[in-house]
C-alpha positions as CSV (number, residue, x, y, z in Angstrom):
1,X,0.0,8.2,25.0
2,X,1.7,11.4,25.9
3,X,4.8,12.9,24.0
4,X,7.4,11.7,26.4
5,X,5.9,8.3,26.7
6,X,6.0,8.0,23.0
7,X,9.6,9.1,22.7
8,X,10.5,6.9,25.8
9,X,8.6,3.8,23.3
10,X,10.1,4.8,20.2
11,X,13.8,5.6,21.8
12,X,13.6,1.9,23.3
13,X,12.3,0.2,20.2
14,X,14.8,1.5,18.0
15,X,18.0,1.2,20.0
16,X,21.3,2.6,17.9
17,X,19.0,3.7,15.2
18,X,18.8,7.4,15.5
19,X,15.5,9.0,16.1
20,X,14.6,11.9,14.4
21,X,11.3,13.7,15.7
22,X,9.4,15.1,13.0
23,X,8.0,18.1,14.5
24,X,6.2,20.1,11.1
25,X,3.5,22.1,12.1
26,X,3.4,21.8,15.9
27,X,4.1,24.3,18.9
28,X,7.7,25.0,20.6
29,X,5.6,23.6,23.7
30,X,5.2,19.9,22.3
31,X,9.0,19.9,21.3
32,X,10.1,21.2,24.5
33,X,8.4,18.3,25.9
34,X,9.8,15.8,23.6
35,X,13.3,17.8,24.4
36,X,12.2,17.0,28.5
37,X,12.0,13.5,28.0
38,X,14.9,13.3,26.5
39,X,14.8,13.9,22.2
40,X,17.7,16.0,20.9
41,X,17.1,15.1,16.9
42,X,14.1,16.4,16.0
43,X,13.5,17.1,11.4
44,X,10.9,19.8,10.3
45,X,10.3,20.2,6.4
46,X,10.6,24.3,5.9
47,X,13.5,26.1,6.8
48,X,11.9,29.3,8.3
49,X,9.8,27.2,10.3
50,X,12.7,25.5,11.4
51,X,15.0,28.6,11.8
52,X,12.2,30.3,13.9
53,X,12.3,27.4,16.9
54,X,15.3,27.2,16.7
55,X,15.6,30.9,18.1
56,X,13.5,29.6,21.0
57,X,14.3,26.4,22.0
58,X,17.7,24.7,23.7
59,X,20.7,25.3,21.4
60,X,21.9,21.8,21.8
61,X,19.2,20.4,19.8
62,X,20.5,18.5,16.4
63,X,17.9,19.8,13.7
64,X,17.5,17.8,10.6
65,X,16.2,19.6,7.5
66,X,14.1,16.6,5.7
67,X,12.0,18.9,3.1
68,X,12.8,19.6,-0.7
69,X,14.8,22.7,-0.3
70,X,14.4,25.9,-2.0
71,X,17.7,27.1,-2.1
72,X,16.7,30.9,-1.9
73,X,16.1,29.4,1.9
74,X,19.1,28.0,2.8
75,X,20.9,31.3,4.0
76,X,18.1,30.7,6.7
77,X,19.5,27.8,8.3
78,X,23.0,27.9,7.4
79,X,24.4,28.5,10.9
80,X,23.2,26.0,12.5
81,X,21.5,23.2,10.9
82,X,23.0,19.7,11.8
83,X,22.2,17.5,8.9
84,X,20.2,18.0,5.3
85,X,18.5,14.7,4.2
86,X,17.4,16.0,0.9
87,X,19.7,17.3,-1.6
88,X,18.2,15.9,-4.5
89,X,19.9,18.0,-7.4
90,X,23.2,19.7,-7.8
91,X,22.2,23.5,-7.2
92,X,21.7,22.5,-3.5
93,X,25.2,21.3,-3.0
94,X,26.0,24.7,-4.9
95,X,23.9,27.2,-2.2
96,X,24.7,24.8,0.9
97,X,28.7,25.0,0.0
98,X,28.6,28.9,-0.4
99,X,26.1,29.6,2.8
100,X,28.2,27.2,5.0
101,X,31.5,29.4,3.6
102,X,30.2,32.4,4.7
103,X,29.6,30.7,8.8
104,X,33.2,29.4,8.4
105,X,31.7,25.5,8.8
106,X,31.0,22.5,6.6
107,X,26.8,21.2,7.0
108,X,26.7,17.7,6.6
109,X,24.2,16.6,3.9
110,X,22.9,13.4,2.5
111,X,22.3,12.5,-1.1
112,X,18.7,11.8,-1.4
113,X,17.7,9.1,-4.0
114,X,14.3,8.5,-6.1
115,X,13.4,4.6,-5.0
116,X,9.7,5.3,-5.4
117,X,7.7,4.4,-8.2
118,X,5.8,8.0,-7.3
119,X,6.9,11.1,-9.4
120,X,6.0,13.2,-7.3
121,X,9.1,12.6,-4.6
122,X,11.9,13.7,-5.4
123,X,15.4,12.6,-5.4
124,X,18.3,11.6,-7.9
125,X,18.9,8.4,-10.2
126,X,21.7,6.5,-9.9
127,X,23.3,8.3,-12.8
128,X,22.9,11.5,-11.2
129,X,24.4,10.2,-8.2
130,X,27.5,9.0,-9.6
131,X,28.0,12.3,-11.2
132,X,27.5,14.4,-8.4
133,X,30.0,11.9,-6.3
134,X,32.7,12.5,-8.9
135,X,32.7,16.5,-8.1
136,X,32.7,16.4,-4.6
137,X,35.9,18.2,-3.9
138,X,33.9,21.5,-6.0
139,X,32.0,21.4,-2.5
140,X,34.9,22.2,0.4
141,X,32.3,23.9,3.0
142,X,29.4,20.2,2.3
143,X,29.7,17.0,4.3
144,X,27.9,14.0,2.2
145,X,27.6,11.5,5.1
146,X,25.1,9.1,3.3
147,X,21.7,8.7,1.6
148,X,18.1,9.2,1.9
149,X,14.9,7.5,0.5
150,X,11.4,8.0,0.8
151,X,9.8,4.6,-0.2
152,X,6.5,4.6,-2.3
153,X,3.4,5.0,-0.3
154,X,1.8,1.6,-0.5
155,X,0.4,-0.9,2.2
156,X,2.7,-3.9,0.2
157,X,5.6,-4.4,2.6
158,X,7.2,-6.1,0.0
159,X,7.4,-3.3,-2.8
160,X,8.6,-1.1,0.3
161,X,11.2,-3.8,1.5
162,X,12.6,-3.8,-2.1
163,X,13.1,-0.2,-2.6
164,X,14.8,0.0,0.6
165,X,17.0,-2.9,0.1
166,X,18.3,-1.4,-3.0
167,X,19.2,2.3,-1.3
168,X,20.6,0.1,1.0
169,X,23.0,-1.3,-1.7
170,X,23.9,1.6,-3.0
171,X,24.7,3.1,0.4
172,X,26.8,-0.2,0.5
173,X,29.1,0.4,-2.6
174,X,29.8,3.7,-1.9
175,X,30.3,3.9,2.1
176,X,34.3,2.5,3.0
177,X,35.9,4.4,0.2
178,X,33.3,7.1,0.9
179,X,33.3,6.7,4.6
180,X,29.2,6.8,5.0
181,X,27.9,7.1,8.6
182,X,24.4,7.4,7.5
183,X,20.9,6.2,5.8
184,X,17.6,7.7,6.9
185,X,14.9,6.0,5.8
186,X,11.9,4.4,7.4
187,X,9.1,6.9,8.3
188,X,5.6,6.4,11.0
189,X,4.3,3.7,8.7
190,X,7.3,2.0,7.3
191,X,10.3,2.6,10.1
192,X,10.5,-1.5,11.1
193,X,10.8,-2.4,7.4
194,X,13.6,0.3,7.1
195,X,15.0,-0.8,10.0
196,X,15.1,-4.4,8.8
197,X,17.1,-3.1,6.2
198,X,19.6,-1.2,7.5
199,X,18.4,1.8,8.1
200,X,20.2,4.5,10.8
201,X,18.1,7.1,11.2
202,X,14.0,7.2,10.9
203,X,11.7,10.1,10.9
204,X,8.9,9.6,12.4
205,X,6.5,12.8,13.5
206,X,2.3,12.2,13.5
207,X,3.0,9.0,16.1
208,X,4.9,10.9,18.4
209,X,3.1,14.5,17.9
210,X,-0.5,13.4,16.7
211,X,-1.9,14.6,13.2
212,X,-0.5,17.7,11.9
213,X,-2.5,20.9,11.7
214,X,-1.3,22.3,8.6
215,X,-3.9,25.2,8.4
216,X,-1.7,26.5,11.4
């Protein structure tokens, strides 16, 4: 199946859910021809890498920034990045405030939670979150629009269903008085459980682009 033919699949499949095109790794050519057939979302994991397609392709793509973020990095992508999915700790919300001051805009972010029973994702705990929700207003130029979970990487639908369902919840407490537009979760292997779930926005990358060739 060819890139636009998969976007054309997944675009159809997936309906209001938001389709993010995880493009790590791979040429300006194969996003250009997701961008042909259509994609406009596309997520890459490292800022530079993200920062240098951005120089070459279309300036209305939306580029999501779903790696753990060194925040040394963030000055990289400050002008122009559409939404963060993983602030995970407070010193992110810290850089992104003062980087998006300096561009005179606010970056939208989401609060990424750790629903895995993996340490080695990252992500708060719900104590952490409900600090960091209490000093919002310390963060004028910083948009928190949701959350983000990366569920653990297991074949049992059901341990994945369950840690979804309870980001889902706490996306639910927080999102009238908060007023939350967004969850991302669901990846390749798990998007139609996230989906079932409530997801709004799934990232999906090695079925649309084909194994990644990190030694690039």
């Amino acid at each position: 199946m060819s890139i636009a033919e998969s976007i054309e699949k997944y675009r159809a499949e997936l309906g209001d859910v938001q389709l993010v095109a995880v493009s790590k790794t791979k040429p300006v050519e194969d996003l250009q021809a997701a961008y042909d057939a259509g994609q406009r979302h596309f997520g890459e994991n490292k800022i530079q890498e993200m920062a240098a397609k951005h120089e070459e392709l279309p300036k209305d793509i939306c580029w999501h920034m779903i790696g753990h973020i060194q925040t040394n990095k963030i000055k990289y992508m400050a002008s122009f990045v559409h939404l963060v999915h993983g602030v995970d700790r407070k010193k992110v919300l810290v850089e992104l405030n003062k980087q998006a001051a300096k561009h005179g805009r606010t970056i939208s972010c989401l609060l990424q939670m750790h629903i895995a029973k993996e340490d080695t994702k990252f992500g708060l705990d719900e104590g952490e979150l409900r600090e960091v929700l209490t000093e919002l207003d310390q963060y004028p130029n910083v948009r928190v629009e949701g959350l983000m979970g990366m569920a653990t990487n297991t074949s049992d639908v059901e341990v994945i269903g369950a840690e979804f369902a309870h980001l889902k919840s706490l996306f639910d407490e927080f999102q009238e008085s908060l007023e939350w537009t967004t969850l991302s979760m669901g990846m390749s292997g798990d998007y139609k459980t996230a989906v079932a779930h409530g997801s709004t926005h799934v990232r999906i990358g090695s079925a649309i682009f084909g194994a990644r060739n990190y030694s690039a």
